[in-house]
Structure formats: structure tokens, C-alpha cells
N, C-alpha and C positions, 0 to 999 in steps of 0.2 A: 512317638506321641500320637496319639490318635485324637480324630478330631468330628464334630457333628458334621455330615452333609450341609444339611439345610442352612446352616449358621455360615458353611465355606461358601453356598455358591450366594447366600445371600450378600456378604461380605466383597466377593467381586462386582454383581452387581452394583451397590453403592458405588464403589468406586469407578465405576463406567457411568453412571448416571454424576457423580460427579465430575468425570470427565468432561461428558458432553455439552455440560452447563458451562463448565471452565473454558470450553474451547471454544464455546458460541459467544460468551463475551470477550475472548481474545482476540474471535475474529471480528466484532462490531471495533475493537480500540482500535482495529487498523485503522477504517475512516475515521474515526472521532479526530475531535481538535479538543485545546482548552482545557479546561478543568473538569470535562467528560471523558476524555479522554484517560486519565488519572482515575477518575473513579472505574471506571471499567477496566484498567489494568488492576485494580486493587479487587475489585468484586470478580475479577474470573483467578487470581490468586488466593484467597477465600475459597470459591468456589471447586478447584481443584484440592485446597489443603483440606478443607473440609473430608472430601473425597478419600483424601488418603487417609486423615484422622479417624473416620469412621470405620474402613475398612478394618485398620489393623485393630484398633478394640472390637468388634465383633470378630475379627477372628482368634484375638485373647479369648472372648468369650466363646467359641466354638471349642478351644483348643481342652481337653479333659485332664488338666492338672495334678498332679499327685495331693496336691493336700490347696488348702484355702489359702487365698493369697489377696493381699491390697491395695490399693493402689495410691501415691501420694499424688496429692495434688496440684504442687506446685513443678513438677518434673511434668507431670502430667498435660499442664495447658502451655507449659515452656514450651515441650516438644509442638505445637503445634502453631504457635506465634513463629518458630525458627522456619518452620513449616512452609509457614505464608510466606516470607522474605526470602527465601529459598525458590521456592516455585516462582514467586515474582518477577524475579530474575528469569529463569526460564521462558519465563511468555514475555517478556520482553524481547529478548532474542529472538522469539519465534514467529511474533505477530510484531513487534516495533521496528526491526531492523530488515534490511533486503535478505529477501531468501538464497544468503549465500552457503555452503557447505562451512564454513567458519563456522558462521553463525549458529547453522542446526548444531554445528558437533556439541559447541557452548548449552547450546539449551536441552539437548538429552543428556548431556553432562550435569550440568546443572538438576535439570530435573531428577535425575537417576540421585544426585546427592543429596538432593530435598527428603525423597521417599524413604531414602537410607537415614538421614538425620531422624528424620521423626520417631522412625519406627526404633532405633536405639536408644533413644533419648526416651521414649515413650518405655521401653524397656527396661531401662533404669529406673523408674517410677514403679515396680513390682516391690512389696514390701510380705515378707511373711518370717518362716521359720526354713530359712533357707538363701540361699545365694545364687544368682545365675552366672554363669560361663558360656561363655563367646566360642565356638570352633573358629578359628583364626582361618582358615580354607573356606569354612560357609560364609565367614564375613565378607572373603571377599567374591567370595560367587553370587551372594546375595547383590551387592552392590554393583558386578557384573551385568545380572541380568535386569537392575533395576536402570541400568542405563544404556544397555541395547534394546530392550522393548520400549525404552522410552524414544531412543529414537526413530524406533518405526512407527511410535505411534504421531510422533511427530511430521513424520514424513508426508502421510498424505492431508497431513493438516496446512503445507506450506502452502497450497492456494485452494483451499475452501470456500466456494462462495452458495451453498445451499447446506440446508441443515442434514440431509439426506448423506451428503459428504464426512459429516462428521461422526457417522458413528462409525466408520473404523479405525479415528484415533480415539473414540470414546472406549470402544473394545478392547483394543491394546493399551491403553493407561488400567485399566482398569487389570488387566493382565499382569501390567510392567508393577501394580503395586501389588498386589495376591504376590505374583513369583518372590518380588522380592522379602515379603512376610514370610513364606511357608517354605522358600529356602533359608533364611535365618532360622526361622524356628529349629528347621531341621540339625542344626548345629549347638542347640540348646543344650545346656546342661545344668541338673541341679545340684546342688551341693548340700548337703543337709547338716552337713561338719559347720559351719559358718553359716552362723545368722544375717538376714540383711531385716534388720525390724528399724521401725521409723525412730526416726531422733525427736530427742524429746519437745513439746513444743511440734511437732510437723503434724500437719492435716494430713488423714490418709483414710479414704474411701473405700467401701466391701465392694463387692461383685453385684450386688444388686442394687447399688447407688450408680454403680459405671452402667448398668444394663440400662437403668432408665435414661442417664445422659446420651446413650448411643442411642437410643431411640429416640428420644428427642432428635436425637443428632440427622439421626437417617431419614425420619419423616421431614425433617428442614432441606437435606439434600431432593427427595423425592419431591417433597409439594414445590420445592422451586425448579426441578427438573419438568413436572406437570406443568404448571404458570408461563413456562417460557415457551414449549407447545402449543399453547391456546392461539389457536389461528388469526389474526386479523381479517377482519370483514373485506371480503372483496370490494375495489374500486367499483362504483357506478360507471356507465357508458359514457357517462357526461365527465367522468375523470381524467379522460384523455384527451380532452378537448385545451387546445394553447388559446392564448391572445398577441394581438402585436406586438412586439417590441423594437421598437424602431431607437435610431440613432447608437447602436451598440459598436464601442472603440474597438475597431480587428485588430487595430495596432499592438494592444495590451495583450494580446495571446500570441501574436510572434514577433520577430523582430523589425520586419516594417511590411504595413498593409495600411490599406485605404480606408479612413472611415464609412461604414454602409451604413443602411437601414435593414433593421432583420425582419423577419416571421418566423411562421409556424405552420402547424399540417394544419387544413382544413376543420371545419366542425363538421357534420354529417346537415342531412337537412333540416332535422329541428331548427328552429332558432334560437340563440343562446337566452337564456332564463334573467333575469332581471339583477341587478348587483344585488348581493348579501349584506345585509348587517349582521356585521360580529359583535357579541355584547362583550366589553373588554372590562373585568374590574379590575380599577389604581384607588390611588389615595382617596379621588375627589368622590368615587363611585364607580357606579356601572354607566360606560360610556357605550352607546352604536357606533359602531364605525363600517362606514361603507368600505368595497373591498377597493374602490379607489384611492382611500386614505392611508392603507398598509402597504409596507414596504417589505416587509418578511413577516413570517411566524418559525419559533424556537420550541421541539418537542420540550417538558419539561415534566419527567413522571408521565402520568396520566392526562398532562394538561399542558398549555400550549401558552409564550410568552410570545404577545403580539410587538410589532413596532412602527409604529405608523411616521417616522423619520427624524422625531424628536423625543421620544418616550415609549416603553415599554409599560403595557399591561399584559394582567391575566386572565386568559379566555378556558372555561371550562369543557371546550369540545379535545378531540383527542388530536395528534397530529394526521392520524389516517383523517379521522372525521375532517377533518380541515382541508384534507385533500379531495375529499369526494366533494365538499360544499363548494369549494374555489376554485378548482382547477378548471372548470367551464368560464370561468372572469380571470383568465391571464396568468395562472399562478402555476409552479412548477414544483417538484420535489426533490430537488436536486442532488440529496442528501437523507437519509434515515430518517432525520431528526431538523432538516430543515425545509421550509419552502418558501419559495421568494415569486415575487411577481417579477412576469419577464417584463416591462416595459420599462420598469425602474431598476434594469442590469444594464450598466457604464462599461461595463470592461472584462472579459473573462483570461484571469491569467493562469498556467500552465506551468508547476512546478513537479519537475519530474512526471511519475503518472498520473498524479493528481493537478487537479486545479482550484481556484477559488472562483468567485466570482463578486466582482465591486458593485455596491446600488449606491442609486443615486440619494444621498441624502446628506448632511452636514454634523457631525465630520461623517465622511464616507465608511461605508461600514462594509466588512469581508467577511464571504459564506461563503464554507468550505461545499465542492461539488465529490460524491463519492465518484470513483474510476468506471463502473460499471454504468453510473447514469451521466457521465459526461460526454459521450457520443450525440446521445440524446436531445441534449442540452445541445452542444453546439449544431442538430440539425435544427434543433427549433427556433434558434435563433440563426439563423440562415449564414452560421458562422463555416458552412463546409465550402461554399463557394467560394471563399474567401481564402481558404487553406490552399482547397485546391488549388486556386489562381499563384498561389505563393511556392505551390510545387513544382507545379510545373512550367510556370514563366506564363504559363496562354491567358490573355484577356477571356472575361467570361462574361454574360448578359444576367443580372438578375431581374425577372419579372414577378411584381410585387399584383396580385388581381384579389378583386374578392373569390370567396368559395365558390360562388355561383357562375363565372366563368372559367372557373379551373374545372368544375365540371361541363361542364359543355364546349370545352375544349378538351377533355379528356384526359386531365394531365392532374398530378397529385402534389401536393406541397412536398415538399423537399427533392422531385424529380429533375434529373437532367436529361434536356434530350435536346439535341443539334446546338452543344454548346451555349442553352438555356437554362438556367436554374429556376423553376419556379417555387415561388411561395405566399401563401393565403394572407388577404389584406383583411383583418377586424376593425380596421379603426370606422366609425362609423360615418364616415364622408362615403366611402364604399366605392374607392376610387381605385385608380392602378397608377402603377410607377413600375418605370424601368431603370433598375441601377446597372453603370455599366462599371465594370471594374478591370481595371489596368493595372497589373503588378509592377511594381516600380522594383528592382530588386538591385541590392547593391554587387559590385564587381567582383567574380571571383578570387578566392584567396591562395596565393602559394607561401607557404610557409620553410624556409630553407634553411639545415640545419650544415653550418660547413663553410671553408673556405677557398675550398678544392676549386682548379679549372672548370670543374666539371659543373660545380655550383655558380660562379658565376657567367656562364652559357648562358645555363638553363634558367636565370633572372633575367638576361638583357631577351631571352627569346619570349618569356611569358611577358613580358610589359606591352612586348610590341602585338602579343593576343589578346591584349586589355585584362591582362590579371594584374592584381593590387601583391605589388612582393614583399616579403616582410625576411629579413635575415636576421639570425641569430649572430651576427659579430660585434666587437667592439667597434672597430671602427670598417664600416662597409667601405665608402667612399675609398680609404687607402687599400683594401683591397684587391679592388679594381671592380666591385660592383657598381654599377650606372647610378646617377644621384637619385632618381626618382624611387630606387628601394626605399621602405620601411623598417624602422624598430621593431623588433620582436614585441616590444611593451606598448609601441603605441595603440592605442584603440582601435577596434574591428569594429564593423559594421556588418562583419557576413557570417550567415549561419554556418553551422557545422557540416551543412548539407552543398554549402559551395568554396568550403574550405580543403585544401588541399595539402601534404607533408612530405616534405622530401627530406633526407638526410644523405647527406652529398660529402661528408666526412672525410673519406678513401682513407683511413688510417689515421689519423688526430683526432683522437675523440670518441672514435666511433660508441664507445659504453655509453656518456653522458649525455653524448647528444641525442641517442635512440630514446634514452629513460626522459628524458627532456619532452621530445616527441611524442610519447605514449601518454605526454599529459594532458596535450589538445584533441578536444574531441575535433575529426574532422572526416569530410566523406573516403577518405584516400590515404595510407601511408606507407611510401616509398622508401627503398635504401638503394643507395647506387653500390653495388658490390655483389659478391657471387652467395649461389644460395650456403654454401659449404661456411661464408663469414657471417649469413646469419642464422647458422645452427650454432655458432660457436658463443655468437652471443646472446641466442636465448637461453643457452648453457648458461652461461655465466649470470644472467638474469632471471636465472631459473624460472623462463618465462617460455612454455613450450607450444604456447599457444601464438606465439611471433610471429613460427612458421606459416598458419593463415591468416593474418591479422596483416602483414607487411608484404610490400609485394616486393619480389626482389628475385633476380635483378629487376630495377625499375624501369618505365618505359614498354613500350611495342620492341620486337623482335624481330628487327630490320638489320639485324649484324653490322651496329654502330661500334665505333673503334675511337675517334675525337673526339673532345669534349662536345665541340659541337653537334656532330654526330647524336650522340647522345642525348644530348638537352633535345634535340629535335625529336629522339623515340620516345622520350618523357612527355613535351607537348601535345604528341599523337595522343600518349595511351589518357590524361588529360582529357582534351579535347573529345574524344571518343567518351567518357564517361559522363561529361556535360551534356553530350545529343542525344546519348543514350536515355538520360534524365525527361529530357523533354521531350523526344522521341516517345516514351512510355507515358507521356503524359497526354499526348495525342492519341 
């Protein structure tokens, strides 16, 4: 079958251009929340199916036929609703779920089946004086390569965060869907013995009713490929400029810290410009609102949903424009699509990579922070002294000055230097404060999997080093663990970062109480046993990654023999990775 040039490479283009559309709102639904969220998984499945729908009808149309053929139209728009929900699936996997190898296989699988559905299904929609035939070999080579190029093009999509990244999964979808078309085509066959002409009653369109809908079709893909190009206006100087936020809960971002007062970096020497009125229209009309009256603004389209702690209005400026007008009066963008004034954030909490962040207003209200601007965010709000204090155990000084002392001291907001944190005071009293902050941090954890001698040692030795013990038995006490262990179940107060795991088994158990084990996240996990027992049962748990994940044998390498022995090379190795901790924290 021979085919036009310009019609083939047109035809992959399309489909790279709808790729890259497809793939730049896949990667916005990773930060989105809410019912944005939703829509941008649905408009970059759209935008990919589109991609593929175009393709393979311009390349119907490239392809030089033996005789006139038509196309029906309800096979025709099927194949590409199945299209959408096909591909949907794919980028969920690819952008909603963790970048694990599961997951990609799923989504170039996925994907690769989407690009294969349409295009068959779309080919069953051919109606003339003839019959098509499948090579059973091409079909499945086609669907081959329509889901190995899908996962490469996959691949460099799994952390994109620049649009420059994305054109080489825009190149390769666009790849992954051509190959997959003009290696089925190439397995085509017509039949001329056997009619496939439309049933009676069925809609079925010529070649030059399809030409125009793919045009249609491709100028929709291109002017929304153009649209999503169009640069935003660069921030003004006065963009990066913070305001106070004082009384911000540390507590709420880990597990226990001190309430502080925060800041921000400095403004330059200008003096900061006068508060904004936002014209905000609601029901009642167009309201002013000082930017001391908002509490966030909500991109929405081209326009911006204010909320000043009781009610939302609509403000005609853009969310950039929102940021270039406010961010000299306290406000931050936390987020793509949001920006909050820092003096009205309560609390910033930390799930997973991401975080939210709580303002103050009734009922309290949660904005999501994107991963990229959360560093950010907690230096401006003077939330890194406050980590650090919590990592490393050290009390630390915050010095809260105006700009105008921080420069003639020489020192910059968010600088540490001889265990000083400073940061810039806006509130207009134009005062300074020292917060001094003392980490209070709860007792290290040993968690003990066993009821071997060897496990109750190594309990009665960590109590008397002030670790909190927790055993995994029915009844500890008749064991002969000391009264003062803990339930496996009762509550922790200590992070993961001062938790500790031992599995001290020696033969009872050893399988369920490892899988048990690998369930607590925790800075350390031990097995008391040789390394030969735990290849045996990473075998078994066909878990081959045990081998550096578990230490083992546990403890220091002091040629211990008695339990006690033992428990004492465990406490070392222990104790050694606690100083170690603070040690680097110094």
C-alpha cells in the first residue's frame, strides 16, 4: 500500500502535538486537588485521544486505496469515546500513582491498548465494495510496538517538571501511535469477493466529509497545542517580596515542635507600596477589598475566586496578575492555582511529598502547597529552623529584625550562621524578637520482634539507655520481659527517624515476624541471625532487596556469643547511629 509523504509526516506530527498537550496536563493533575483535579485528568485523556483519533484518520487519508470507501459513523466516534477511557486510565497510572515499575508497565500497557482499540475499532468503521482482513502476525506486532514505544515514551514522562522535558514523550507517543497504524495497515488485506456496505438505516460519511472533520480535528489539536505555549508575563521585582507571618503551629508539620513565630526574606530598599484594593464581584456587587481582608485567592479559568474568611468572590485579574499585584503585601503562591497570605497560615501539614497548608478563618480552610514550591514556603515562613531543631536534637536562636538591620548586619533572611537563624520583621512596629527554640523530642523506640533470650536481653539493656520498648508478644510479662515493655499496639509518640527494629526470632517465626517488621517505617532494621538465613528468606519473600534494607547479623562486631553479649553489640550498633544523627547535625 503506498501512501502520500506529506499526509504521513503530517499525521505523526498531530500525534506528538497531541501528546505533548496530553502530557502537560497530566503533569499539572499531579499537584491539582478536588474537582480540578478530575477535570484535568479528563482533558489531558481528551487531549491524548484526540491525538491518536487524528492521526490515524489522516493517515486513512494518506493511505491510496484501491477504490472509494466510507466511513460509518457511529463505529467511527465509538472508537474514540473507548479511546478516551482507555488512555484515561493510562495517565492515571502515570501521573496519579507513585512512579513504581508496576505502575508504568500498567500505563504503557494500557496505553499501547487504547492506541490499538481505536485504531481497530476505527477500522471497522470502513464501509465500501469490499471487506477488510487482519494478518493475525501484524495484529499482534502492531499492538507490540504500540506498547513498547508507549513505554518509552512514558519513561521520561515519570518526573517532568519543565515543558522542555516533554517533548520526548511527545515524540515517542507520537511514534508509538504512526508505528502502531502503518504496522497494522501493513497487514491489510482487501477482499473484493465479500461486501462490507452499511446496513440499512446506518449513517456513513465519504472521504471528504472525514477530510474536513480531521481538519477541524487537527486545527483543535494544534491551536490548543499553540494556547498552552503562550508564555505568562514575567513576575515584577516586587513579586518576590514576603510579609510577616507570625504565630505559624510547627507542631502541625511534624510530630512535636514548638510553637514559633515565623518570617520571610527581606524586601530590597524600596519601601513596600501601599495595600491593594481588589474589586471583587458577588451577589451584592462589586466590592474593594483591602489585601488585609483576603485570606487566599483560587485560579479559576482566566479569573481568580477571592475569599476574605467568610465568602468568596469574583475578581477579574488573572492568578499571575494576582501574584505580581500582592506578593509585595504578604501573599505567596504556593501552588499553580493558589495563593494565600502568609500571616493568615495556622499550620502547614506534610503528607507524603506534598503538603497543605491550614488559614486561619472559620471553618478553617486547606490549600494544597505544590512539592516544588514547598521548600519555599517553609523557608518563608521561618519553618526550617524549626525542622532542623527537630533533626538534629540542637536548640537553635531565631532572630526576628527589620530588613534594615539585617542589612547592616550583613546577614540575609532565612541565613544561619553560629547557630542563628535570621529572619526579616514587616510588621510595622519595626521591632525585633528573639525566639529561642528547644526541641523537646520524645524517647527513642525499640521495637522487638521474638521471644528468644536473645530478645529479652536486648529489652531489659535498652530501658536502662532510656529507650521506650515495645514487644511483639502475647503476654511479655510471662516471658520474662521486664514490666516496664510496651504493646506492639499501644501508641508511639516517636518518629520514624528515632525508631528502631529488631527481630530477635532465632527460628519461631522468623517469616511473619520479618513481613510484620517491614511494615514499620523505622530509621533501622535488624535480624538477629546469619547472613546465609537472611538470603533464605528474602527468597522466600521474594524480597531481594532485604539483603540492604536489614542488617544482619545485628549489632557491632565484637565476637558476642550470650545473649547478653549480644544485646550489648545491638545497643552499640544503636547508640552509634543516634550520635551519629546528631553528630551530623553539628
Amino acid at each position: 500500500m503506498r501512501y502520500d509523504p506529506g499526509l504521513v509526516l503530517l499525521s505523526v506530527l498531530l500525534a506528538a502535538l497531541g501528546g505533548y498537550l496530553g502530557f502537560a496536563l497530566a503533569d499539572s493533575f499531579r499537584d491539582a486537588a478536588g474537582f480540578r483535579r478530575r477535570l484535568l485528568l479528563a482533558a489531558a485523556s481528551v487531549a491524548l485521544a484526540l491525538g491518536i483519533w487524528t492521526m490515524h484518520f489522516v493517515g486513512m487519508l494518506a493511505a491510496e486505496l484501491p477504490v472509494a470507501v466510507g466511513y460509518a459513523v457511529l463505529p467511527t466516534l465509538l472508537s474514540f469515546l473507548l479511546c478516551v477511557l482507555v488512555v484515561g486510565v493510562s495517565v492515571f497510572f502515570t501521573a496519579g500513582m507513585p512512579p513504581r515499575p508496576m505502575h508504568r508497565a500498567l500505563a504503557a500497557l494500557t496505553m499501547g491498548l487504547g492506541i490499538a482499540t481505536m485504531h481497530y475499532l476505527g477500522m471497522s468503521a470502513l464501509r465500501g465494495v469490499f471487506c477488510v482482513d487482519h494478518d493475525p502476525l501484524f495484529v499482534a506486532a502492531s499492538v507490540g510496538v504500540g506498547v513498547l514505544v508507549s513505554a518509552g515514551a512514558l519513561l521520561p514522562f515519570s518526573r517532568p517538571r519543565r515543558r522542555l522535558a516533554l517533548l520526548p514523550s511527545a515524540l515517542l507517543f507520537g511514534i508509538s501511535v504512526a508505528g502502531l497504524h502503518y504496522t497494522a495497515m501493513a497487514g491489510v488485506r482487501f477482499d473484493f469477493e465479500v461486501l462490507c456496505t452499511a446496513y440499512p438505516g446506518e449513517l456513513v460519511i465519504g472521504e471528504q466529509e472525514l477530510a474536513i472533520a480531521v481538519a477541524l480535528s487537527g486545527f483543535l489539536v494544534a491551536g490548543s497545542f499553540l494556547l498552552y505555549l503562550l508564555p505568562e508575563a514575567p513576575p515584577s521585582a516586587a513579586s518576590v517580596l514576603p510579609r510577616l507571618a507570625p504565630h505559624v503551629d510547627a507542631a502541625a508539620a511534624g510530630s512535636s515542635a514548638p510553637a514559633i513565630a515565623t518570617t520571610a526574606e527581606p524586601p530590597p530598599p524600596p519601601p513596600l507600596p501601599p495595600p491593594a484594593r481588589v474589586p471583587v464581584q458577588g451577589f451584592e456587587g462589586v466590592r474593594l477589598l483591602a489585601a488585609e481582608e483576603i485570606v487566599c485567592l483560587r485560579a479559576e479559568a482566566h479569573y481568580t475566586r477571592v475569599f476574605d474568611g467568610r465568602r468568596e468572590g469574583l475578581c477579574d485579574w488573572s492568578i499571575s496578575e494576582a501574584e505580581r499585584k500582592l506578593a509585595a503585601l504578604g501573599f505567596y503562591r504556593c501552588h499553580r492555582c493558589h495563593l494565600v497570605r502568609l500571616d493568615r497560615i495556622r499550620a502547614l501539614r506534610r503528607a507524603g511529598k506534598g503538603a497543605t497548608v491550614v488559614l486561619a478563618c472559620e471553618p478553617a480552610r486547606e490549600v494544597p502547597v505544590s512539592r516544588g514550591r514547598l521548600a519555599e514556603l517553609e523557608r518563608r515562613l521561618g519553618l526550617r529552623a524549626a525542622r532542623a531543631a527537630l533533626a538534629d536534637g540542637r536548640a537553635r536562636l531565631v532572630s526576628v529584625q527589620p530588613e534594615e538591620e539585617l542589612l547592616r548586619a550583613g546577614a540575609g533572611a532565612g541565613e544561619e550562621r553560629d547557630g542563628v537563624f535570621f529572619a526579616a520583621n514587616f510588621c510595622p512596629s519595626r521591632g525585633t524578637l528573639d525566639v529561642f527554640i528547644e526541641p523537646v523530642l520524645p524517647p527513642p523506640e525499640l521495637v522487638i520482634f521474638g521471644e528468644s533470650p536473645v530478645a529479652v536481653a536486648t529489652a531489659e539493656l535498652a530501658l536502662r539507655l532510656g529507650f521506650r520498648v515495645c514487644v511483639a508478644a502475647a503476654d511479655p510479662a510471662a516471658r520474662g520481659f521486664p514490666a516496664e515493655v510496651k504493646d506492639l499496639e499501644a501508641p508511639s509518640a516517636s518518629p520514624p527517624a528515632l525508631r528502631f527494629v529488631l527481630v530477635a526470632t532465632q527460628g519461631q517465626g522468623d517469616r511473619e515476624a520479618l513481613e510484620r517488621a517491614l511494615t514499620l517505617e523505622a530509621r533501622w532494621h535488624g535480624l538477629v541471625g546469619s547472613r546465609a538465613k537472611l538470603a533464605a528468606l528474602a527468597r522466600a519473600l521474594e524480597r531481594p532487596d532485604l539483603l540492604e534494607k536489614i542488617e544482619c547479623p545485628a549489632g557491632e562486631a565484637i565476637g558476642a556469643v550470650e545473649p547478653e553479649e549480644i544485646a550489648l553489640a545491638i545497643l552499640a550498633r544503636l547508640t552509634q547511629l543516634r550520635r551519629a544523627q546528631k553528630s551530623a547535625g553539628e
